[in-house]
C-alpha positions as CSV (number, residue, x, y, z in Angstrom):
1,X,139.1,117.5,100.3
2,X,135.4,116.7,99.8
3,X,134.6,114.1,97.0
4,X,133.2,115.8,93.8
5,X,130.0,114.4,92.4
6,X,130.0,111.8,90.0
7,X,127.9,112.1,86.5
8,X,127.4,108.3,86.5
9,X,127.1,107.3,90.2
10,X,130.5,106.4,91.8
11,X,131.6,103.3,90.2
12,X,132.1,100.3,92.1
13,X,134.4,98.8,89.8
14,X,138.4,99.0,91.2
15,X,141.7,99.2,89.1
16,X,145.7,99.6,89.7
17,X,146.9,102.7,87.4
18,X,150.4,103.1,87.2
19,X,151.7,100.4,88.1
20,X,154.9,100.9,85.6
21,X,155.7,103.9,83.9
22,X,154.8,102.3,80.5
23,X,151.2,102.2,81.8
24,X,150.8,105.5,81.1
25,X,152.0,107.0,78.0
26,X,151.2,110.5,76.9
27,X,151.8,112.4,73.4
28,X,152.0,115.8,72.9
29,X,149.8,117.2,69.5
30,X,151.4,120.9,69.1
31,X,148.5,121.0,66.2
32,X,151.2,122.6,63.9
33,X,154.4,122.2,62.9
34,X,157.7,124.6,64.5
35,X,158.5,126.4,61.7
36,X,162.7,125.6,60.5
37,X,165.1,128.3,60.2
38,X,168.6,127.5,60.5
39,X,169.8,130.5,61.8
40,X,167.3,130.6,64.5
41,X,167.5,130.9,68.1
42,X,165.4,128.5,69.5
43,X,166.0,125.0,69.4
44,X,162.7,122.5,69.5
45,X,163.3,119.1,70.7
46,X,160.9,116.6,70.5
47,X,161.2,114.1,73.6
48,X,160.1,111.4,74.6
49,X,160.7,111.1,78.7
50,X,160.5,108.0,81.2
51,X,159.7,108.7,84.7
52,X,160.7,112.0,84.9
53,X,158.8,115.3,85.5
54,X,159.1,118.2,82.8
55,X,160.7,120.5,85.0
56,X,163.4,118.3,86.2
57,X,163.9,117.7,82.2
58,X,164.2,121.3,81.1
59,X,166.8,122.1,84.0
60,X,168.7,119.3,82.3
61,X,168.5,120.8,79.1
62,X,169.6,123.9,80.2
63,X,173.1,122.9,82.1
64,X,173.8,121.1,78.9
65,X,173.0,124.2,76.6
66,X,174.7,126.1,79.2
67,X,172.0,128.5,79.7
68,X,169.8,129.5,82.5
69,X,166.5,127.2,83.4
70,X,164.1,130.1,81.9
71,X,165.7,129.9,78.7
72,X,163.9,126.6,78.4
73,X,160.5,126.7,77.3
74,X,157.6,123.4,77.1
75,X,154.1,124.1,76.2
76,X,152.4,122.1,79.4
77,X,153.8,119.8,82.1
78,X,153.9,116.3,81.6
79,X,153.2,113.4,84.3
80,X,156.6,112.1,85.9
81,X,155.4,108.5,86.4
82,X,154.8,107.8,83.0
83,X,156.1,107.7,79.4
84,X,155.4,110.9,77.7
85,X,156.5,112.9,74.3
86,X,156.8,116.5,74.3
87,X,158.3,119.7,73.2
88,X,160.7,122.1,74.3
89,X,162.8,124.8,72.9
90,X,166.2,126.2,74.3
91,X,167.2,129.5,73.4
92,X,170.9,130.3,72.5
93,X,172.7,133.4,70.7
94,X,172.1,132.5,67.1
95,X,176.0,131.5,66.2
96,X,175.6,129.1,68.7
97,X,175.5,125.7,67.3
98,X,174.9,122.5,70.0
99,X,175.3,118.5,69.2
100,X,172.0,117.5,70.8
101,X,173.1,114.3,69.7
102,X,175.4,114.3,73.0
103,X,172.9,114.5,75.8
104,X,172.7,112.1,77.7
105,X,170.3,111.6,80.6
106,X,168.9,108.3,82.0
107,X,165.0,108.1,80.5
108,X,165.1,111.0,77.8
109,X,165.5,110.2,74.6
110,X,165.4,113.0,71.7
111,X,163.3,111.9,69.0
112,X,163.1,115.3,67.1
113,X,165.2,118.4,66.7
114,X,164.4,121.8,64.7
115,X,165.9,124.9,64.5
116,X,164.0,128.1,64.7
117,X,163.0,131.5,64.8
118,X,160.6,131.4,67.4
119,X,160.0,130.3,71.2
120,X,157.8,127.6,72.2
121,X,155.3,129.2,74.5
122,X,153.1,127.7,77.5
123,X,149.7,126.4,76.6
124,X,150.4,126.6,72.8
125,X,149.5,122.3,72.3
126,X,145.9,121.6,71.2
127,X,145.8,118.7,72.3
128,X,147.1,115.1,74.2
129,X,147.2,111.9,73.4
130,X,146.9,109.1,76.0
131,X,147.1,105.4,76.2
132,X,146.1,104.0,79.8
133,X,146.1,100.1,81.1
134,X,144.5,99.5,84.1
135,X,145.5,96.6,85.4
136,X,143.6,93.7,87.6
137,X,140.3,95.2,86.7
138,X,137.3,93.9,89.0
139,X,133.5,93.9,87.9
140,X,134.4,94.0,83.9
141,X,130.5,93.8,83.2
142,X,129.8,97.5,85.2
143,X,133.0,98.9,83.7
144,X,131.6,98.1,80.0
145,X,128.4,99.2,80.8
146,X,130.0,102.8,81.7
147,X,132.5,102.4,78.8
148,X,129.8,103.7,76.3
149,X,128.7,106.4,78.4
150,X,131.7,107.7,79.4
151,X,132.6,108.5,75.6
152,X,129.6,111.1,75.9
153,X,131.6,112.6,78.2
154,X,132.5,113.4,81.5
155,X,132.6,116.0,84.0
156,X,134.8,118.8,82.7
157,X,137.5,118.4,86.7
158,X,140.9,119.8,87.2
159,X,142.5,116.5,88.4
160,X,144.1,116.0,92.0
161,X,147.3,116.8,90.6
162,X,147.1,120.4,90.3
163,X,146.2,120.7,93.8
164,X,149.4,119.0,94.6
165,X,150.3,116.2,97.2
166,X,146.6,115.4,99.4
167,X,145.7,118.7,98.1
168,X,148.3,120.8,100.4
169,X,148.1,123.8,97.3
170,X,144.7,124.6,98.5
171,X,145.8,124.8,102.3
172,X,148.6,127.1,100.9
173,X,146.5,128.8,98.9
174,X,144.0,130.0,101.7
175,X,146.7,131.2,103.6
176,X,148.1,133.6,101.2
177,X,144.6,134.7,100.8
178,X,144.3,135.3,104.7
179,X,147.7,137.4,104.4
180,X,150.3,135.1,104.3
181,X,153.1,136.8,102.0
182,X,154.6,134.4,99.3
183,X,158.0,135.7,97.9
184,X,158.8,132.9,95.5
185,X,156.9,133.9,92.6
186,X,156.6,130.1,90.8
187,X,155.0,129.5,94.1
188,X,152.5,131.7,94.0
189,X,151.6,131.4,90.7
190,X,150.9,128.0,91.1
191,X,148.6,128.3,94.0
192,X,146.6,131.2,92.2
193,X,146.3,128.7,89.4
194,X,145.4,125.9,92.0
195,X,143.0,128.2,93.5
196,X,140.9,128.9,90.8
197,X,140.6,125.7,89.5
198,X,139.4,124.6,92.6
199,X,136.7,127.5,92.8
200,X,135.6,125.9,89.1
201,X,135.6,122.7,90.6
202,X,132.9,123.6,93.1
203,X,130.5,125.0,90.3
204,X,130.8,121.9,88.3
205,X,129.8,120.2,91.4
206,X,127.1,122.1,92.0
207,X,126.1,123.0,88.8
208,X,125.5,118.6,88.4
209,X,123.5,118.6,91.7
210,X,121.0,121.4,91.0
211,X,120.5,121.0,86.8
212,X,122.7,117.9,85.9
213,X,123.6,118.1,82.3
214,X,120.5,120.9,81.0
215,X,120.7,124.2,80.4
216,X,120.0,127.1,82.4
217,X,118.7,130.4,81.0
218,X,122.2,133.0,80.9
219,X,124.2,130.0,80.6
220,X,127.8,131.1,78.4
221,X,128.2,128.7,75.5
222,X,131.4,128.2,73.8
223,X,131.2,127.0,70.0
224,X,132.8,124.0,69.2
225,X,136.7,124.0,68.0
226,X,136.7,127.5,69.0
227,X,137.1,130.0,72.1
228,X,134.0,132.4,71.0
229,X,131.1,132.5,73.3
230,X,127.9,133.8,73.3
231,X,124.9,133.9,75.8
232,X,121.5,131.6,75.6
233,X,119.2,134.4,77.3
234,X,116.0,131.4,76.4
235,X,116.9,127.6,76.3
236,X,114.7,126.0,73.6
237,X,114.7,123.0,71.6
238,X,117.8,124.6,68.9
239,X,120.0,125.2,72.0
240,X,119.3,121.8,73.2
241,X,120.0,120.1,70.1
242,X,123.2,121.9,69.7
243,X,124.3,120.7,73.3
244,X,123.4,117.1,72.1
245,X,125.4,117.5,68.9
246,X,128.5,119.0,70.8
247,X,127.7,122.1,68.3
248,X,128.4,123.9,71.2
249,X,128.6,123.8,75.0
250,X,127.9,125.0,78.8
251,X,131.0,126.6,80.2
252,X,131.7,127.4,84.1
253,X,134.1,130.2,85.0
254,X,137.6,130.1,86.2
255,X,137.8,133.3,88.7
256,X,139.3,136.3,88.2
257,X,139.7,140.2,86.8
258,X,137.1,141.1,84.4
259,X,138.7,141.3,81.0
260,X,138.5,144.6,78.9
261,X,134.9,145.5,77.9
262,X,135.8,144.1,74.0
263,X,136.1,140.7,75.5
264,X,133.5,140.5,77.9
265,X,130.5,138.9,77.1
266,X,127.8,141.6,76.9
267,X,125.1,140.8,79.6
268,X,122.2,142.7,80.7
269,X,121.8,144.5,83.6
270,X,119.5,142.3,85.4
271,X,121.2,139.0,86.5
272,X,120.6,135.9,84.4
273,X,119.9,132.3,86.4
274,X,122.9,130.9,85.4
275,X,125.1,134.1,86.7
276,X,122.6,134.2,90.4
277,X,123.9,130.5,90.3
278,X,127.4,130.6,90.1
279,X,127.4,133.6,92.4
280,X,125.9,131.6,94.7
281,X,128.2,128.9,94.9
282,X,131.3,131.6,95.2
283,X,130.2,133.5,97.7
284,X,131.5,131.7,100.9
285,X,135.1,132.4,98.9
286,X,135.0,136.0,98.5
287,X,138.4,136.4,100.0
288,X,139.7,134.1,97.3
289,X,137.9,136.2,94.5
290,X,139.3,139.5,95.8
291,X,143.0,137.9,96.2
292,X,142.6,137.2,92.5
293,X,141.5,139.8,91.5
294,X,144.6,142.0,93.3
295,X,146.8,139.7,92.0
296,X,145.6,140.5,88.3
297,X,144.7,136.6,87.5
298,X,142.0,137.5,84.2
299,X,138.6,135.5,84.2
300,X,138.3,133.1,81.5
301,X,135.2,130.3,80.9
302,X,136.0,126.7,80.4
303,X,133.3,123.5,79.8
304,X,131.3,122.0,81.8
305,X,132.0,118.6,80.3
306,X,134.8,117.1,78.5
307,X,134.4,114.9,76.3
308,X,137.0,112.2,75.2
309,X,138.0,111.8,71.1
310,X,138.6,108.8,69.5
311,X,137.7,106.6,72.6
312,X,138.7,103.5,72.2
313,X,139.0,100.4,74.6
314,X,140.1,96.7,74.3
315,X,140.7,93.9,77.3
316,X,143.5,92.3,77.8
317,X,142.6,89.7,79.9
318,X,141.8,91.1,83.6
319,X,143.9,94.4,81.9
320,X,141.8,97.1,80.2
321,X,143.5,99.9,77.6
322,X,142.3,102.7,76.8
323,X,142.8,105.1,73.7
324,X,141.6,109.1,73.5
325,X,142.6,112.5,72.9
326,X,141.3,115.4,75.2
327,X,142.0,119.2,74.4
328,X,145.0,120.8,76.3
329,X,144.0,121.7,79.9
330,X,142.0,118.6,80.3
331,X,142.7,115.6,82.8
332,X,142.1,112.0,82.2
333,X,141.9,111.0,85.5
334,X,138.3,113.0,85.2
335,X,138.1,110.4,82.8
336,X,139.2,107.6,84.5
337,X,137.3,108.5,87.8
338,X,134.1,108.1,86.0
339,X,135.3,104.6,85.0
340,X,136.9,102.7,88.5
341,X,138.2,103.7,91.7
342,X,141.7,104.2,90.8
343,X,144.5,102.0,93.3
344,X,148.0,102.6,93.2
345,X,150.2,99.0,92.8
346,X,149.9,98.8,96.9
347,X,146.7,98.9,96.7
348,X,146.0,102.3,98.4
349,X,143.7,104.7,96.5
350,X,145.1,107.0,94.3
351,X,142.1,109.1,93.4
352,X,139.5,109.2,96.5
């Protein structure tokens, strides 16, 4: 896979990430609270996991409920090499009563438990919450030089990880696109997702090589804290402002069906720079648009840049942690990219 462009140059600095599980600890922020009802069906259990993936967790759960895997439900998956906290909810026939207190598996530890009426559903967190060292740290001057800029943000990438091991999804994914049937259905859902993420990818990284960070005329803005959008037909100095005060922001789209007319965003008939643009860039993967579109997959917009909350950093000698909280959807290894060339504990890369 081809490198994607850097906002900040590609830094020259290296560090080892993962080196232990406790390196990287994740927490899960639902942004609200499961509401209790004791004769509910759904049990939420807050857990916090230790080098474990969050499917391999859930099928746990469910041969100790005694209940089939899809009765299991998490809002997002979790990294397996790392300590993370997170939610899931079991359903069971609403006499059934279980002593959570009783399971038992190597690295999961139940930290919460609630009783309700209703299913935890994918996607539903706002937010996580990370804490990253990076160990044996080289060049510490260049680092803190990009430490400030980096809380400005960074470019807005799906991380390596959803395109699987050495990006094999995106092989897989053009295949099925050529014709290749896929009868498991997780399968294929993943490589659609995979797919279009990658197709985003490619606009960001084009998007920085033509314009960099500025505004193009028909660019879709999303309003801060919210998923409303609506169209800057003129860039002036109020839309620029508003970019500079993260009032609102430049958003690329994620492939697929048109949405129903109510949703769309209303654009004129004449193509705007910003659509001729990303048009541009898609149009060597028109197979891949059409085999998302047959395969219903809904177009939605998501930012350009991501910007980290909270950022924090201290040293710890040669060791650098790092506190922030990104939306849901977000990676920090977009974040961490920007910041060293990442280097698993045997010193090959990890991120390229």
């Amino acid at each position: 896979m081809t490198e994607l462009k850097y906002l900040y140059g590609k830094p020259l600095a290296e560090a080892v990430f993962k080196a232990e599980p406790e390196d990287f600890i994740v927490n899960e922020i639902l942004g609200f609270e499961p509401e209790p009802n004791a004769a509910g069906q759904h049990h939420w259990l807050y857990i916090q996991k230790t080098g474990m993936n969050t499917e391999f967790l859930a099928r746990k759960l469910a041969d100790f409920a005694n209940v089939q895997p899809r009765e299991v439900s998490f809002s997002g998956l979790k990294d397996r090499h790392a300590v993370t906290q997170q939610w899931f909810s079991v359903e069971l026939p609403a006499k059934t009563e279980v002593n959570w207190s009783h399971f038992e598996e190597p690295g999961a530890l139940i930290l919460k438990q609630v009783r309700s009426g209703r299913k935890l559903r994918r996607g539903t967190h706002q937010a996580n919450e990370f804490s990253i060292l990076l160990r044996s740290v080289t060049e510490p001057d260049l680092v803190n030089q990009r430490l400030s800029l980096i809380a400005q943000g960074v470019p807005n990438y799906f991380g390596p990880q959803r395109f699987g091991h050495e990006g094999r999804n995106i092989d897989k994914a053009k295949a099925m696109f050529a014709g290749r049937r896929v009868k498991d259905r997780n399968l294929r859902s993943l490589l659609l997702s995979a797919a279009r993420s990658w197709l985003f990818n490619q606009i960001v990284d084009a998007r920085l090589a033509a314009f960099g960070l500025e505004p193009v005329a028909g660019d879709a803005m999303q309003l801060q804290g919210s998923h409303s959008f609506f169209l800057a037909d003129t860039i002036d100095d109020t839309v620029r402002a508003r970019l500079a005060e993260g009032d609102i922001a430049i958003t690329a789209p994620l492939p697929g069906r048109k949405k129903k007319a109510r949703d769309e965003i209303e654009r004129s008939e004449k193509a705007s720079e910003a659509e001729r643009f990303e048009a541009s860039v898609l149009e060597p993967y028109q197979a891949w648009l059409d085999g998302l579109i047959r395969a219903g997959v809904e177009q939605h917009r998501r930012t350009l840049m991501l910007r980290p909350v909270d950022f924090e950093w201290n040293w710890e000698g040669e060791h650098l942690r790092l506190h922030f909280r990104l939306e849901a959807g977000a990676f920090a290894t977009s974040v961490l990219r920007e910041l060293v060339q990442l280097k698993e504990s045997s010193g090959a890369h990890f991120i390229e």
